[in-house]
Backbone as numpy.savetxt, mean C-alpha at the origin, in Angstrom:
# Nx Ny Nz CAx CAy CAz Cx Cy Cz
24.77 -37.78 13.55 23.47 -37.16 13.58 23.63 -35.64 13.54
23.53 -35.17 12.57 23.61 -33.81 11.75 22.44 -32.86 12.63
21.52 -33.33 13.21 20.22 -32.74 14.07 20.88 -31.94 14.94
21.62 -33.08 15.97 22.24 -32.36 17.37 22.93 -31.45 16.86
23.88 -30.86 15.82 24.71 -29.73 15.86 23.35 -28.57 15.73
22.14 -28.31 15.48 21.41 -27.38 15.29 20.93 -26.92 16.60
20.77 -27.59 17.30 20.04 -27.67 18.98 21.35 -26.45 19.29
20.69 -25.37 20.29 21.62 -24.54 21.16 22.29 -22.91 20.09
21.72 -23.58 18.98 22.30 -21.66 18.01 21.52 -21.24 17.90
20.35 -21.15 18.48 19.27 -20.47 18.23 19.78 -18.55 18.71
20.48 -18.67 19.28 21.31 -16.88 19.77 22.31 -17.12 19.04
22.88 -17.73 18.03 23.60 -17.02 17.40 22.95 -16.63 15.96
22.17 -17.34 15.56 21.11 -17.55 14.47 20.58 -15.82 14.56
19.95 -15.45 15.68 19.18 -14.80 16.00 20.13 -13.44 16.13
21.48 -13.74 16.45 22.03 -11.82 15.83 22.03 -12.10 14.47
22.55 -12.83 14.11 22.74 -12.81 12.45 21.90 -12.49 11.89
20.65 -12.86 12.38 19.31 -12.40 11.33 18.51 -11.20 12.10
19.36 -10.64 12.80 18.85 -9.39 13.90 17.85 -8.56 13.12
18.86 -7.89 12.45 18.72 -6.50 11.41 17.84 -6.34 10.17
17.74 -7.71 9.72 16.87 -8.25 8.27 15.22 -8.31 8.92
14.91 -7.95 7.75 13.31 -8.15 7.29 12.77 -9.68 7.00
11.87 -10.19 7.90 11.22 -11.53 7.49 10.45 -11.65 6.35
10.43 -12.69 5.86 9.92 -12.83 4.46 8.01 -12.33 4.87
8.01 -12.94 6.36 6.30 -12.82 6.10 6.21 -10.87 6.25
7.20 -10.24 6.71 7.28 -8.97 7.22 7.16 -8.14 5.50
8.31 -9.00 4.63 8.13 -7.93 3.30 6.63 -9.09 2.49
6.71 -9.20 2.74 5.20 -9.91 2.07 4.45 -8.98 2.28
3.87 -8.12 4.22 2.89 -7.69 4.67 2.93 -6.45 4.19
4.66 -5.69 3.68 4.75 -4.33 3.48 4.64 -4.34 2.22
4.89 -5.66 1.07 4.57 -5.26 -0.37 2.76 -5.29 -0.33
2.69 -5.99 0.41 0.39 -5.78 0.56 0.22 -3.79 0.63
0.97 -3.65 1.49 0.32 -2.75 2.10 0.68 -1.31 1.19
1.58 -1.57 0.79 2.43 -0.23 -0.75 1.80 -0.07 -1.65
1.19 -1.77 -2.43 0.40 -1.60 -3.15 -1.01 -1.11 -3.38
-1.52 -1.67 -1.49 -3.12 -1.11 -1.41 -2.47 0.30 -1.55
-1.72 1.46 -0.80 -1.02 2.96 -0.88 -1.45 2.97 -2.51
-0.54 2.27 -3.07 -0.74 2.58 -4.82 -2.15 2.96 -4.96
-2.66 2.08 -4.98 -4.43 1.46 -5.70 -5.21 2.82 -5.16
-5.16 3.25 -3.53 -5.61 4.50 -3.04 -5.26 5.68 -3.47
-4.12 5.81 -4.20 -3.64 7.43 -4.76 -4.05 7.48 -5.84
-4.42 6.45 -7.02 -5.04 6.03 -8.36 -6.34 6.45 -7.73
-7.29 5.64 -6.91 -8.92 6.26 -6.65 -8.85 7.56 -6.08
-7.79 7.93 -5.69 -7.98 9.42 -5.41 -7.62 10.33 -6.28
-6.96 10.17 -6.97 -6.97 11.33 -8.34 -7.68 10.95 -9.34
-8.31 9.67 -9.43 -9.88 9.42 -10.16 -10.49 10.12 -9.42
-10.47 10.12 -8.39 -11.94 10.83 -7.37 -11.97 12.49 -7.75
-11.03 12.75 -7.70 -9.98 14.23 -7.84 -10.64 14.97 -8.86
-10.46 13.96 -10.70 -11.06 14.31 -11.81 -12.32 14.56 -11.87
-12.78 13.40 -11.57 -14.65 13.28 -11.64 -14.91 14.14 -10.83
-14.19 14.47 -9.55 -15.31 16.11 -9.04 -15.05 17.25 -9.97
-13.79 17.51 -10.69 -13.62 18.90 -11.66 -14.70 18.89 -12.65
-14.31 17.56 -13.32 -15.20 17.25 -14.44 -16.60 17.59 -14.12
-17.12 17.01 -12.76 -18.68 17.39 -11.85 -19.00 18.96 -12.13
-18.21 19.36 -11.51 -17.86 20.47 -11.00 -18.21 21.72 -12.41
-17.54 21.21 -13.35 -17.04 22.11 -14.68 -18.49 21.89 -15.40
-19.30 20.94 -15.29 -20.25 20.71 -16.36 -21.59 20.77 -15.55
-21.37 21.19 -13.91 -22.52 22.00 -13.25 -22.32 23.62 -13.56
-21.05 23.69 -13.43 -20.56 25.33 -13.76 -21.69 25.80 -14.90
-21.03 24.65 -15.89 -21.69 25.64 -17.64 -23.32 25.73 -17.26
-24.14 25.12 -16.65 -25.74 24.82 -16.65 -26.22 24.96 -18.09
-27.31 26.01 -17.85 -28.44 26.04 -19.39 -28.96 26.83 -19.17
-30.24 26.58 -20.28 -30.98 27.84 -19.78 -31.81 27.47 -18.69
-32.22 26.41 -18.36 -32.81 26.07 -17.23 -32.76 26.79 -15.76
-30.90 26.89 -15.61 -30.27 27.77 -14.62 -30.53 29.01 -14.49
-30.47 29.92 -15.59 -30.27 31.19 -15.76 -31.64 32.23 -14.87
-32.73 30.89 -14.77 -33.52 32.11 -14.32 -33.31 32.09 -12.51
């Protein structure tokens, strides 16, 4: 019965895998890099569209001028 040799390594199991990253651990940090990604993309979209805002309130018309 191949079972009983598993019972009791749970401390040796447990230095061996001390130092390493759990699968659910890099799962949670590839979520979380990518939302980072997706946020620096809407922020230098955000970034443009205010210059762009910005540049084509600048020019006005004649509407402005008076």
């Amino acid at each position: 019965m191949a079972f009983f040799g598993l019972i009791g390594n749970d401390q040796k199991l447990a230095q061996e895998y001390s130092g390493r990253e759990s699968a659910s651990e890099k799962a949670a940090r590839k979520r979380r890099e990518s939302h980072h990604r997706n946020a620096r993309a809407a922020d230098r979209q955000g970034q443009a569209w205010e210059a762009s805002e910005r540049a084509r309130q600048d020019r006005g018309g004649w509407w402005r001028t008076r």
